[in-house]
N, C-alpha and C positions, 0 to 999 in steps of 0.2 A: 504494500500500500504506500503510497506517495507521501510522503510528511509535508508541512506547512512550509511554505519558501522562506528562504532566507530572510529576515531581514534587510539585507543587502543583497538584491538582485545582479549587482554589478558584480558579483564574485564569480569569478572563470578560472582555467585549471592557465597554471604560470610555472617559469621553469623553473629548477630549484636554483634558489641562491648561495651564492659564497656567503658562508658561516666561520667562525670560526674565530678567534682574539687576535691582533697583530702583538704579536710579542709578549704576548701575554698577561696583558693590564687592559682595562676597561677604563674610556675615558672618565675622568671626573666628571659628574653631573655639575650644571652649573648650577643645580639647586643647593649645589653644598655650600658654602660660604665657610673660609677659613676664619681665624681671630687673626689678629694682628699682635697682639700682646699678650703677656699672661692676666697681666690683669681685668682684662674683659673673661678671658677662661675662667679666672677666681668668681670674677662676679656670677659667673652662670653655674660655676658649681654650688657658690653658697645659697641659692635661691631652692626651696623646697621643690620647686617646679621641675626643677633639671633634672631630664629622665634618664641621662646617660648613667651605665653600670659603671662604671669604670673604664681605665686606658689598657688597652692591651702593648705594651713594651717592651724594652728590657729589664727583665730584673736585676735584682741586686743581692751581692753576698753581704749577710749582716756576720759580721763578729761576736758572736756567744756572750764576750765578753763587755764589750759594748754595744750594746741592742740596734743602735741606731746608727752607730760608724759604719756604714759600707762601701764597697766597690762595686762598679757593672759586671759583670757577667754577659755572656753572648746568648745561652738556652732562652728560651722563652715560657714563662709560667702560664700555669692554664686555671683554669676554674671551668640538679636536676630536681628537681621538687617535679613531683608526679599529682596530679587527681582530676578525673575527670569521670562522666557517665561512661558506661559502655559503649562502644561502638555497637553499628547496626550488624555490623557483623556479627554473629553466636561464638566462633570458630577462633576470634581475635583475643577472647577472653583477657580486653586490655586493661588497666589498670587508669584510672585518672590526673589532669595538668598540673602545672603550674599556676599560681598565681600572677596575675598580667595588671602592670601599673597601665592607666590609661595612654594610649601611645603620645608622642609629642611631635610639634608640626616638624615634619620634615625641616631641612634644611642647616641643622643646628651639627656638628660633627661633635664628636667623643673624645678626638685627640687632634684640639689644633692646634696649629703655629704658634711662634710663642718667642718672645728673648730670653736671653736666659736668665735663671733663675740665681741671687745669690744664699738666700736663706728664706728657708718657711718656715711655718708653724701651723700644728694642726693639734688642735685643743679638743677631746675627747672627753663630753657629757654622758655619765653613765649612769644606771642606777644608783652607783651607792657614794658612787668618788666620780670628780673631777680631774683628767690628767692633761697635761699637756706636754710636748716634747716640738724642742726646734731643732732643725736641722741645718746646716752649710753646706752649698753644694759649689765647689771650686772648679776650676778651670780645667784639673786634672780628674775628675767624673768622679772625684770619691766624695765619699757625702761624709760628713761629719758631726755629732750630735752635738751643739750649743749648750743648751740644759735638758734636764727631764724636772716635773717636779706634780704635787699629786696631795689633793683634797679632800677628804672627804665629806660628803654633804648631804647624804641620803635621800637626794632627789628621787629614789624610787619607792621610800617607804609607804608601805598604803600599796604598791601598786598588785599585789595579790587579791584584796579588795574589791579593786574597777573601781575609787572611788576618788582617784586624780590625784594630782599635783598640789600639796597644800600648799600654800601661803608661804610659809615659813622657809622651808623649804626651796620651793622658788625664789624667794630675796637670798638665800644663802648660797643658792647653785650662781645665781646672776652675778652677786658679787662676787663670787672664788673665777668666774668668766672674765670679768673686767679685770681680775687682779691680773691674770694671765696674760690678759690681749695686751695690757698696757707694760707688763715685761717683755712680752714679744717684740712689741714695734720699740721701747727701749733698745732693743739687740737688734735691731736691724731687720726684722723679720718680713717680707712681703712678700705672695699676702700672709693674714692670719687667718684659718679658718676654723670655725665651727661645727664638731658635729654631734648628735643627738644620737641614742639608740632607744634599748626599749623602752625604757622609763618614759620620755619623752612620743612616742613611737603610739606607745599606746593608753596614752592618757587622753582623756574626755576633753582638758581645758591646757592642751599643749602648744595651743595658739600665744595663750597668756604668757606661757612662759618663753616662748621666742619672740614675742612684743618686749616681754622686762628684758631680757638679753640685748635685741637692739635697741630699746631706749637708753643702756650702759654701756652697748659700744659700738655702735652705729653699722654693727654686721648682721649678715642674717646667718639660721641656723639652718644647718642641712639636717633632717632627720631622715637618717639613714635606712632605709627598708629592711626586712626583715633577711631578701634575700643579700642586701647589698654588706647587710653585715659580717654574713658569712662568706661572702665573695672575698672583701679587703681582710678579715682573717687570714684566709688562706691565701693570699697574695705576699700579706706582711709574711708568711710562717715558710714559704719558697723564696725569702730572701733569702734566708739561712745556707749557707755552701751546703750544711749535714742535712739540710729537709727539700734536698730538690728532691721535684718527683715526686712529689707527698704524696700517698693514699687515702689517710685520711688523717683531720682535722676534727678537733675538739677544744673549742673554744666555750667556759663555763664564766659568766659574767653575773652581776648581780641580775638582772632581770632578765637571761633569755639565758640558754646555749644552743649554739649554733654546732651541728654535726656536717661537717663537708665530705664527700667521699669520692674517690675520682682513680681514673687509671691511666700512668703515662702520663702525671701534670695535668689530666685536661677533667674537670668536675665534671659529674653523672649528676649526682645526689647535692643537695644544697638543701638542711631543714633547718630552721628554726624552731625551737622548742621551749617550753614554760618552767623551766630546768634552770632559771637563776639561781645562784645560793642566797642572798637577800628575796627574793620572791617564797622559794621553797622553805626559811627560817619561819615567815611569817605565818604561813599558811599551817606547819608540822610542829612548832613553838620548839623551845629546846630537847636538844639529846643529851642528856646527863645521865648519872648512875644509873638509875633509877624508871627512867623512861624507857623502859623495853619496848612497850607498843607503838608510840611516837616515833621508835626509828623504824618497826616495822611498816608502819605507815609508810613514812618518807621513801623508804629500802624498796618499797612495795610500784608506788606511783610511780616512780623512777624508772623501776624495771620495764610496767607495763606503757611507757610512754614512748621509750626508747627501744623498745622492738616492735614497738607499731610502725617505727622509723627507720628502721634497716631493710632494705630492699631485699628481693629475693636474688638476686644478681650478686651479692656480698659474699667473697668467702674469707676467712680471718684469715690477717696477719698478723706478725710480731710485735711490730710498733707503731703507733699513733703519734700525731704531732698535738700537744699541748699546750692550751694557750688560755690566758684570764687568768684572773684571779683564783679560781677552785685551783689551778695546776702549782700558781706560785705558791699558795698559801702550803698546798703538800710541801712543797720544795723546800719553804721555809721551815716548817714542823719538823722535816727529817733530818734538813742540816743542825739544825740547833741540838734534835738527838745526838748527833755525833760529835757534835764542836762542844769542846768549854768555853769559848768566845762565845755562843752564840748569836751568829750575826742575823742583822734584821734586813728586812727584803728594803734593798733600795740603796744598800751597804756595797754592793757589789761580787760578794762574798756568794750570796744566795744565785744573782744571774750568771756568774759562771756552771752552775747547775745545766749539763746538757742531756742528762737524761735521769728517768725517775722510772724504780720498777714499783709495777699494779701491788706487789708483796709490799711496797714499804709506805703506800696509802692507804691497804688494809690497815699497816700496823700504827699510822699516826691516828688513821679513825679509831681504833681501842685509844689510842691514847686519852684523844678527846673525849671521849665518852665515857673515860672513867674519872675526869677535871669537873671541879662545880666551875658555874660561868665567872664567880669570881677568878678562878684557878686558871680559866682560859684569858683572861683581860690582861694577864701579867705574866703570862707564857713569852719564853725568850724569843725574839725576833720574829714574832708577830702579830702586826699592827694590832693598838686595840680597836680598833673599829671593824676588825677582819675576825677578831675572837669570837664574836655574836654568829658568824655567820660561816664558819669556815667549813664546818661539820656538814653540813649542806652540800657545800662545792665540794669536797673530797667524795663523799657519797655520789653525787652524778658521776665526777673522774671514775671511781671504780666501776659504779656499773657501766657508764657508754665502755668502757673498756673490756670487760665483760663481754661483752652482748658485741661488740668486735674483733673477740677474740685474742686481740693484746695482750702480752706479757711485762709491754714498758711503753713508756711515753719519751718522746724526745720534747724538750722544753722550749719554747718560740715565746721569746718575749718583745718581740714587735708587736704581733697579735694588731686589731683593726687601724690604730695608729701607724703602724708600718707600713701595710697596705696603704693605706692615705695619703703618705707622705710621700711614697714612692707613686701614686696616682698623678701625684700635683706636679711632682716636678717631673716625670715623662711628659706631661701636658705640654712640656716646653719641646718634645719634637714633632715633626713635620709631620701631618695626619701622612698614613701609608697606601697604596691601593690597597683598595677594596677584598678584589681577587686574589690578591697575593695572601694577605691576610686571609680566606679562607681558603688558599691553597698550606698556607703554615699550618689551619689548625686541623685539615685533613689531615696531613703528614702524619704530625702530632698523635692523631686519632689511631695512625697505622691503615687509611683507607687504602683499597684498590685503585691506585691514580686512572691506570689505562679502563678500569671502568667509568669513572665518574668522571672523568673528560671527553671519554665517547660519546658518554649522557650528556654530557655539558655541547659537545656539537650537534648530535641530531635535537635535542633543545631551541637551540638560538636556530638550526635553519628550519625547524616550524616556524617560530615567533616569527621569525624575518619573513616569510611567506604568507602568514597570516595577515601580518603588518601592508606586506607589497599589494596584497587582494583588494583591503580596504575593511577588509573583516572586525579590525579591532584596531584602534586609538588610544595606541600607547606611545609609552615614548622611550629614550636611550638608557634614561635612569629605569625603566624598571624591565627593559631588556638585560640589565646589568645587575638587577635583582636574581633574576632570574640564573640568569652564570654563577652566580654567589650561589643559590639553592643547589643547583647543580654541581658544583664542586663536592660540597659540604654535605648530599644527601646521604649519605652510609655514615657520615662518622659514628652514627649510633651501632653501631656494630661494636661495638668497643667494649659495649656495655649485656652484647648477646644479640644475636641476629634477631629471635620472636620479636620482638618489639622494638628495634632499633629506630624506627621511624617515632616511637615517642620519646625515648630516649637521645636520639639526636636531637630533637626540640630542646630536649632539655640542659644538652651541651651547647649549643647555641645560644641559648639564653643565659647560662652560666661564663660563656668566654666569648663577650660581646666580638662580633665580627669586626677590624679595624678599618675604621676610618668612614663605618656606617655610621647613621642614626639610633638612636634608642629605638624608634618608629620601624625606620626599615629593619631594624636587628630584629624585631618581632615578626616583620610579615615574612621575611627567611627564614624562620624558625616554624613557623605554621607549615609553611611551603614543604620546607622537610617534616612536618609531621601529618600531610597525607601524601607523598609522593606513594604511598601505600594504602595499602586496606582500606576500611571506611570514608569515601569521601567527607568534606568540609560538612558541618553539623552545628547547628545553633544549640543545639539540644552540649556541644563541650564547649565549657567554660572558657577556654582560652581564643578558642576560634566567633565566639559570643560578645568577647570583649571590644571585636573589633570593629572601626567603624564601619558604614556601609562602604566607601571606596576601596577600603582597605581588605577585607571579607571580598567583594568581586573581584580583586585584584589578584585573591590569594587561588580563588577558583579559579581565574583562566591560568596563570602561573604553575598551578601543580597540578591543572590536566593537563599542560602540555608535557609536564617534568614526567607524568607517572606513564606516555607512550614513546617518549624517550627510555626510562628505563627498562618497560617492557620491553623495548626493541633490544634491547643488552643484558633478556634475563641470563643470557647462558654465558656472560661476563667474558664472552667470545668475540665481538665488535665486526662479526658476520654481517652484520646489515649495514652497509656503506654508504648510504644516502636516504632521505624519503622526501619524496614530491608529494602537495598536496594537491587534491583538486578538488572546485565544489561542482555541487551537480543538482538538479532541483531537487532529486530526493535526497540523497547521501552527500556527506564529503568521503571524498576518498582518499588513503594517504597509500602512494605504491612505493616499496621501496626494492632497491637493488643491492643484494646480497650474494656472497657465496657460500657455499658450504649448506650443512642443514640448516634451516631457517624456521623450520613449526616449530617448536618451543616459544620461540621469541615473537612470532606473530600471535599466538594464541594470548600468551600476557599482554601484551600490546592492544592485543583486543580486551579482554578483558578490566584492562587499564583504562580506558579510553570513553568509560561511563560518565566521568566529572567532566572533560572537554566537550564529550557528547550534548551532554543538560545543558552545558551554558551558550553551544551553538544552534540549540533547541537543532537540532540533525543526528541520523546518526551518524555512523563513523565506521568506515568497514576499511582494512586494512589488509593490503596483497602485495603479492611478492610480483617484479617485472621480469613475464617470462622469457 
């Protein structure tokens, strides 16, 4: 039976065109627009608005010894939060997204140009304390720590509750902020930034509290997302020369921790969890002598929170990288056992600490638990304001470590500060192509290049053909989108072929693409998460989130991507060109191949359901005899 004509009646069958990259970069859109200075970069990071994840760069080796002294390095660091309904498929038995910040208007880039930097400072608003650390970065690329120094103010207390930001509290966080900013730019510091986590994050009247912040120092505050938190964790915790290559990341903070998990440098897994030690004190009250059930409570919640959080994909290793205060405050406990100095954290004594075994947090937690809280408030070398709460954060370190299978922690005390500061001043080089950038974070991934560049040509010489008919009005940037999806569609394979397609979504979102948008890093990340199975669906969250251009844009995009990679199911690149043509009933795509070719026409076919519905035709696909 005849289907409904085209839309476009002018559409007639045309030859195939040259496809293909020159030299392998994609023009810059001219919707990107660079910065000119860092200082326009600072102002758009410190704005709550700015959707960028962060700079994908080079990182940097910190010195154990000094957290924050480091040198370049060449490798490059990498950084998946899952949930979504099922797909319509039965068969697909997928799991659900990630959580999607509202996209931002195009045109804004993630790493732009910039002069160079001679010192910042990045001022770190937590739940319980206030830190800040400056850094120098010279001529000769090594960065150098100015000061560190660290307040406490328990801007999170209450925040177990939902019952906000007191008063008090906010004039004491605002003030230990101004003390800071106005030491920073004393030393030279430009810029100075701002950032918030959960405390702030997830407070009801945390507006108020970033209005008293800029009325004391005329900055605004970044509150850092949940996922961005554990992003610049594991960013700061790969500067480490001893933690390239991290697997996973455990970062335990007053109000949140963050579980990072990844393979080959590049994040799968990225969750945030209700696993503060300040949060879990308030909620589970003290563990002393005597509270046996209190810690089974705490012992208990822990457990079952943190293996709702471990993927099915995780198998255990040896060591974890540890970060926050739960890890130092271990760190502090056990050196003090061993020392008659007992030195206090912040001494130096204690950050030379580069690894800590799961046996000697069991045995600080007896320790704790057999101290009255007066007995913990005057414990050697550490903090009193870390006494109240310390019991807590060792109990998460052992169980995520547990439930990870770890034997030891290695110690990372850059932790989200580090990350941050190493965001700021990479900001000062030249944004990079696009393509290049996710032909890096394939590599990375370990993809099949000669796949996913075969995908990536019969790709672009659809679009280009589509484009020449008159079929569809798109333009250079999102032909260029498209190359991106197509490089980057397997990386999820990394993570296990079943579901790779949601899992590459989620390393995408986790290791923003360089020199993209926040905006565009999401609709390549969609793009790779139906190059497969279940076409686009309003009914999953992530693909829901997007606006109406952006959702049409993602359909035509990964129907075109998912009969490119049908044509290369058998990862053989047998089929050397496809010509399309329209016809009043069908379009038809012929291609010229050698060798067997049914495998790869059948997927093709099969593929070709989401380009099918949006050209309202169907779509019948032959080999040229």
């Amino acid at each position: 039976m005849e289907t409904a004509a085209h839309p476009n009646p002018g559409f007639r069958p045309i030859p195939a065109i040259a496809h293909g990259l020159t030299g392998g970069t994609i023009p810059e859109p001219s919707s990107h627009p660079l910065f000119a200075t860092l200082d326009e970069a600072a102002d758009r990071m410190l704005t709550t608005a700015r959707a960028a994840t962060g700079d994908r760069a080079s990182p940097v080796a910190f010195d154990h010894r000094s957290p924050l002294d480091v040198h370049t390095r060449d490798e490059s660091e990498g950084v998946g939060v899952a949930a979504e309904p099922p797909e319509s498929d039965p068969a697909s038995n997928e799991s659900p997204p990630p959580e999607f910040r509202p996209p931002a208007p195009r045109g804004a880039v993630s790493n732009p140009h910039s002069v160079p930097v001679r010192a910042v400072a990045v001022i770190d608003v937590g739940s319980n304390a206030v830190r800040i650390v400056a850094i120098s970065h010279g001529s000769d690329a090594r960065r150098r720590t100015l000061f560190e120094d660290r307040v406490r103010t328990g801007l999170g207390v209450g925040l177990a509750g939902g019952t906000g930001l007191t008063d008090d509290a906010i004039e004491e966080t605002a003030a230990a902020v101004r003390k800071f900013v106005k030491r920073a730019v004393a030393s030279g510091c430009e810029p100075v930034c701002i950032f918030a986590t959960a405390a702030v994050r997830e407070a009801p009247n945390a507006e108020t509290f970033c209005a008293r912040v800029r009325d004391q120092t005329g900055l605004q505050v970044e509150v850092l997302s949940a996922r961005d938190e554990g992003l610049m964790a594991f960013r700061g915790a790969n500067l480490h020369t001893e933690a390239r290559d991290t697997e996973a990341l455990v970062d335990i903070g007053g109000g949140s921790g963050q579980i990072v998990l990844a393979r080959r440098g590049v994040v799968i897994t990225n969750v945030s969890l209700p696993l503060g030690a300040l949060r879990l004190t308030e909620r589970f009250g003290d563990v002393g002598p005597e509270a046996l059930a209190t810690f089974a409570n705490l012992r208990n919640f822990v457990d079952e929170t943190v293996r709702a959080a471990i993927p099915k994909w995780w198998t255990p290793i040896e060591e974890v990288v540890g970060c926050g205060g739960g890890f130092t405050s271990a760190a502090a406990i056990d050196t003090a056992s061993r020392s008659a100095a007992s030195p206090a954290i912040g001494s130096g004594a204690i950050e030379s600490r580069t690894l800590l075994e799961r046996a000697s947090i069991g045995a600080s937690m007896n320790r704790l638990r057999a101290m009255t809280p007066a007995e913990r408030a005057s414990f050697p070398g550490l903090p009193g304001d870390r006494a109240r709460i310390a019991f807590a954060g060792l109990c998460v370190a052992d169980r995520v470590m547990k439930h990870l299978g770890a034997k030891r922690a290695r110690l990372s005390y850059a932790g989200v500060r580090g990350g941050l500061v190493d965001r700021l001043l990479e900001a000062a080089n030249a944004a990079p192509s696009p393509l290049a950038g996710a032909e890096r974070l394939a590599d990375r991934c370990g993809d099949e290049r000669s796949h996913s560049n075969h995908v990536r040509i019969l790709a672009l010489s659809l679009f280009d053909q589509l484009e020449a008919a008159g079929v569809t009005r798109l333009t250079s940037s999102h032909r260029d989108l498209l190359a991106i999806a197509a490089t980057v569609h397997d990386v999820g394979v990394l993570a296990g072929y079943e579901k790779h397609h949601k899992s590459g979504r989620d390393i995408v979102l986790n290791q923003p693409i360089e020199g993209l948008t926040q905006r565009d890093n999401v609709v390549v990340s969609q793009i790779v998460r139906y190059h497969r199975k279940a076409g686009p669906s309003a009914a999953h969250e992530g693909f829901a989130a997007l606006d109406a251009a952006d959702a049409d844009l993602v359909r035509l995009l990964c129907g075109i991507l998912r009969i490119a990679d049908g044509l290369d199911r058998t990862h053989t690149q047998t089929v050397h060109s496809a010509r399309l043509h329209r016809f009043a009933s069908e379009v038809r795509i012929v291609v010229t191949a050698s060798g067997e070719t049914e495998e790869n026409l059948h997927a093709a076919t099969l593929k070709a359901d989401v380009l099918s519905h949006h050209l309202t035709a169907p779509i019948r696909i032959e080999r040229l005899l």
